[in-house]
matplotlib code that plots the C-alpha trace (Angstrom):
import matplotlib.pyplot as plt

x = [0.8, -0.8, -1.7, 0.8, -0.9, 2.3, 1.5, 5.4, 5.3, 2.0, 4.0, 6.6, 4.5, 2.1, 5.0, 6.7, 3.2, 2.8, 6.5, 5.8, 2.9, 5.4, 7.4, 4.7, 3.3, 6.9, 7.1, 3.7, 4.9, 8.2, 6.4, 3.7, 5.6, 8.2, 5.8, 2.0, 3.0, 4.9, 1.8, 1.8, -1.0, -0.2, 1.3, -1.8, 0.0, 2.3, -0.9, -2.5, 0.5, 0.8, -3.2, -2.2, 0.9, -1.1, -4.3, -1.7, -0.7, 2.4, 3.3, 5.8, 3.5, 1.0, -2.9, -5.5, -7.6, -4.1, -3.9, -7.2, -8.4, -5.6, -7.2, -10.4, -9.7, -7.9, -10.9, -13.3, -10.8, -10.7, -14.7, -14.8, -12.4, -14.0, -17.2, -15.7, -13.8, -16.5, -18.8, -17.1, -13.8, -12.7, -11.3, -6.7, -4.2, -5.0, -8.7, -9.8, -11.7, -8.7, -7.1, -10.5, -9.9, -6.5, -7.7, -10.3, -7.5, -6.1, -8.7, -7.2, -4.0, -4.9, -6.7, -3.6, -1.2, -3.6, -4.3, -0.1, 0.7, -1.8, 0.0, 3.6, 4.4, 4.1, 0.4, -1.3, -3.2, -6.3, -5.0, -2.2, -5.3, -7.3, -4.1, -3.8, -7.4, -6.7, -3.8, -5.2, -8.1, -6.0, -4.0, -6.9, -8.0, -4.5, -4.5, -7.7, -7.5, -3.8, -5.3, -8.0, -5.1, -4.6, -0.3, 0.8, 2.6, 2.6, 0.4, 1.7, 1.3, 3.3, 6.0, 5.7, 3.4, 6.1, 9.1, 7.1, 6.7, 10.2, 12.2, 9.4, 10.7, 14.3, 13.5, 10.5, 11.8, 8.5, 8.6, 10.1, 13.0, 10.5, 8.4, 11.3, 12.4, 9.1, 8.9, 12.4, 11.3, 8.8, 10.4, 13.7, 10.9, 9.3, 13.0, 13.7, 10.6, 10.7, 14.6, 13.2, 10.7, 12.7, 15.4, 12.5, 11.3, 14.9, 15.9, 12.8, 9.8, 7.5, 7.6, 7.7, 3.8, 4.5, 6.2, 4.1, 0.8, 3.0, 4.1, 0.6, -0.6, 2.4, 1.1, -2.8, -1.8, 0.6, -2.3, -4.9, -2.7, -1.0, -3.9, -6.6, -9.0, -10.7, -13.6, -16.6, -18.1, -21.8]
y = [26.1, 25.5, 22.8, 21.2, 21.7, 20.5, 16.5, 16.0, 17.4, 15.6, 11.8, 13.0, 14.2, 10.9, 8.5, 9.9, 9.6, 6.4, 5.7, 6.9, 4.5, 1.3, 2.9, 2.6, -0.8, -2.2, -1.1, -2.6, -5.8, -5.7, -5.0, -7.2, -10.4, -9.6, -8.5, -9.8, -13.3, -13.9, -12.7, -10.4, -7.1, -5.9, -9.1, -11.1, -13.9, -15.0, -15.0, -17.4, -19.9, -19.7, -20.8, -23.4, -24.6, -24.5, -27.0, -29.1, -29.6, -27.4, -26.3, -23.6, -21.2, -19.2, -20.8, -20.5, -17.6, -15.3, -15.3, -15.3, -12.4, -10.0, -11.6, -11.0, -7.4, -7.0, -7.8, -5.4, -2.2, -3.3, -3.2, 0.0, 1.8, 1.1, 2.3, 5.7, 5.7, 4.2, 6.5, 8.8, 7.7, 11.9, 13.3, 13.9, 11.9, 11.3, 11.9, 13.5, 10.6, 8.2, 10.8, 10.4, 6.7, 7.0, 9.4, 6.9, 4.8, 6.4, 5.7, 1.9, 3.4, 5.8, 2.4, 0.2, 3.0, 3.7, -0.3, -0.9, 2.2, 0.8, -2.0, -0.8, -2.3, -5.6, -7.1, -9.7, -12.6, -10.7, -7.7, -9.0, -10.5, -7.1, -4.8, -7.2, -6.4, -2.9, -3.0, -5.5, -3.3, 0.0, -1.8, -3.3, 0.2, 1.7, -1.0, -0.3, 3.2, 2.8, 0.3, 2.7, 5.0, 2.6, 2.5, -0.9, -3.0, -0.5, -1.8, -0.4, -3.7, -6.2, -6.4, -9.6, -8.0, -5.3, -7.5, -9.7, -6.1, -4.7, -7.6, -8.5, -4.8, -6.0, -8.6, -6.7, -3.3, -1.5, 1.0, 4.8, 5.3, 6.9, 3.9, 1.5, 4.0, 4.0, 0.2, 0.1, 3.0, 0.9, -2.0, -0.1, 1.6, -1.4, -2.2, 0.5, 0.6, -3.5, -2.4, 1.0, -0.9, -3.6, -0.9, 0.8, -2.4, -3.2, -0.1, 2.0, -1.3, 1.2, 3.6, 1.6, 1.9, 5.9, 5.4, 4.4, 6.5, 9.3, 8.6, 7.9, 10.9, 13.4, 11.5, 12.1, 15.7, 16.5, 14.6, 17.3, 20.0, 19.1, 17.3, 19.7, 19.3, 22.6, 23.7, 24.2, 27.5, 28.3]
z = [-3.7, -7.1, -8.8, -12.0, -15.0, -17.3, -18.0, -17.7, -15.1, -13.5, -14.5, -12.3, -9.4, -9.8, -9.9, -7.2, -5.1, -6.4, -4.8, -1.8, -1.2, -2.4, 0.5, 2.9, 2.0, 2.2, 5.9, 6.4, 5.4, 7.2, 10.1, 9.7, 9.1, 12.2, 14.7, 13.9, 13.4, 10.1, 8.2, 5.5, 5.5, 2.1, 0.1, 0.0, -2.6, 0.5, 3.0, 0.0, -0.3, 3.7, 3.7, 1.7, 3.3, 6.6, 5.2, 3.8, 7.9, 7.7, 11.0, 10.2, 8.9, 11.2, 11.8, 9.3, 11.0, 11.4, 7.2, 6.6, 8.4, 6.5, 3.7, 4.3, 5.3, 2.3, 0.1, 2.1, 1.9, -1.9, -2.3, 0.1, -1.7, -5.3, -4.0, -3.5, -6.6, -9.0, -8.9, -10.5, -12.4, -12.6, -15.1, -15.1, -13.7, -10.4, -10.1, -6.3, -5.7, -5.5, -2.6, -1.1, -1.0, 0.4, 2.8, 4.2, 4.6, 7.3, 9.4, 9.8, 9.7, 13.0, 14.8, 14.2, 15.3, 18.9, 19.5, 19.1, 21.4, 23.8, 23.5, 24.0, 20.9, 21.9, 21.0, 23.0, 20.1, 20.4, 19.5, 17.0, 14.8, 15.2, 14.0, 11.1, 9.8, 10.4, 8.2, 5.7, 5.1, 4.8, 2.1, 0.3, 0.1, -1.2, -4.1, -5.6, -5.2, -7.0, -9.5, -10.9, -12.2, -14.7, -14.5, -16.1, -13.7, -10.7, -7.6, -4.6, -2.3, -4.6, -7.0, -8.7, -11.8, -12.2, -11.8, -14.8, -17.1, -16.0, -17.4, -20.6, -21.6, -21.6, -24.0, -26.3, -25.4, -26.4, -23.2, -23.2, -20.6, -18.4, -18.2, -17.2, -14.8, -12.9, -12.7, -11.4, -9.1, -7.3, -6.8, -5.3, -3.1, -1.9, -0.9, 1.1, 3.0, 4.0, 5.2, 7.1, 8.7, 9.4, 11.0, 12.8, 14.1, 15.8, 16.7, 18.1, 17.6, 19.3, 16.7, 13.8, 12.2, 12.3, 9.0, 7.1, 9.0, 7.9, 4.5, 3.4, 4.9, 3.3, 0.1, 0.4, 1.0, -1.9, -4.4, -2.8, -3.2, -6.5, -8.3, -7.8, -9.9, -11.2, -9.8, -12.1, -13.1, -12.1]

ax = plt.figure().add_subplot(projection="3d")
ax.plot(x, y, z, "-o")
ax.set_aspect("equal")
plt.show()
């Protein structure tokens, strides 16, 4: 398959990658919160207020080190990832160094996916705090990589900055229909992944991390495939 050379076309491709990847996070944190101790891997302003909460002496949140490891990992998949991206910012849409970066990020993904089958599913503490750094580091990772593509409001791991541009537009109204329909994209995809992993998590818990392993790796492939960057002559 070749790659899109059309930039209408490219936008279309690229946002519905970028969709994809709101998909994936949106089962991570469905996930996450259910089964790892009501502690976000992807939505690190929740882990912040639950840090908060907790050194204020609120007991209805998890314990410090629970949201602060996801935090922590979050922040080393974000300075991991821009170390592959930086270098070289690429030229097009979606540069081959930001599929790099997502690719990298499977590694986390494939860790949390063996330590949770060892576990049938059903983590013991130790292991519950391990699979949240492997998951808070594969999602620190997907967010820089996303952030280097430079879309306004669009993230991946969070919708609260595209909520904020979404409804600005209705008032200012500056945006083109494609625009709006993007931002509306990923926050009805970061709905139906929370509610697929939620589902999965019910109805077949064991297999519930596959989602998202596989959405992010049908996404890294159809960037290398699609986004190809020409090679140079010698």
């Amino acid at each position: 398959m070749k790659n899109i050379n059309d930039q209408e076309a490219q936008l279309r491709v690229r946002d519905l990658l970028l969709n994809a990847l709101t998909v994936s996070s949106g089962a991570i944190d469905a996930v996450s919160f259910l089964a790892l101790g009501k502690v976000f891997t992807a939505f690190m302003t929740g882990n912040v207020v639950f840090l908060g909460l907790r050194i204020a002496g609120g007991n209805i949140v998890p314990d410090a080190l629970a949201i602060l490891i996801p935090i922590t990992a979050f922040a080393m998949g974000v300075y991991l990832s821009m170390l592959i991206v930086r270098p070289s910012a690429g030229s097009g849409m979606w540069p081959h160094r930001v599929t790099i970066a997502l690719a990298v990020s499977l590694i986390p993904h494939a860790t949390f996916l063996a330590v949770w089958f060892a576990n049938h599913g059903l983590p013991t503490p130790q292991a519950t705090d391990f699979l949240l750094g492997m998951w808070g580091l594969a999602m620190g990772m997907q967010s820089a990589a996303v952030r280097t593509l430079h879309v306004e409001g669009v993230f991946t791991t969070a919708a609260t900055a595209t909520i904020i541009v979404l409804v600005s537009d209705i008032a200012y109204w500056p945006r083109t229909e494609a625009e709006r329909q993007r931002l509306a994209g990923i926050l009805v995809s970061l709905f139906i992944g929370a509610t697929a992993g939620g589902l999965l998590l019910v109805y077949a818990r064991l297999y519930a991390p596959i989602l998202p392993f596989l959405v992010t790796l049908a996404t890294i492939s159809a960037a290398r495939i699609l986004f190809r960057e020409p090679r140079v002559a010698h």
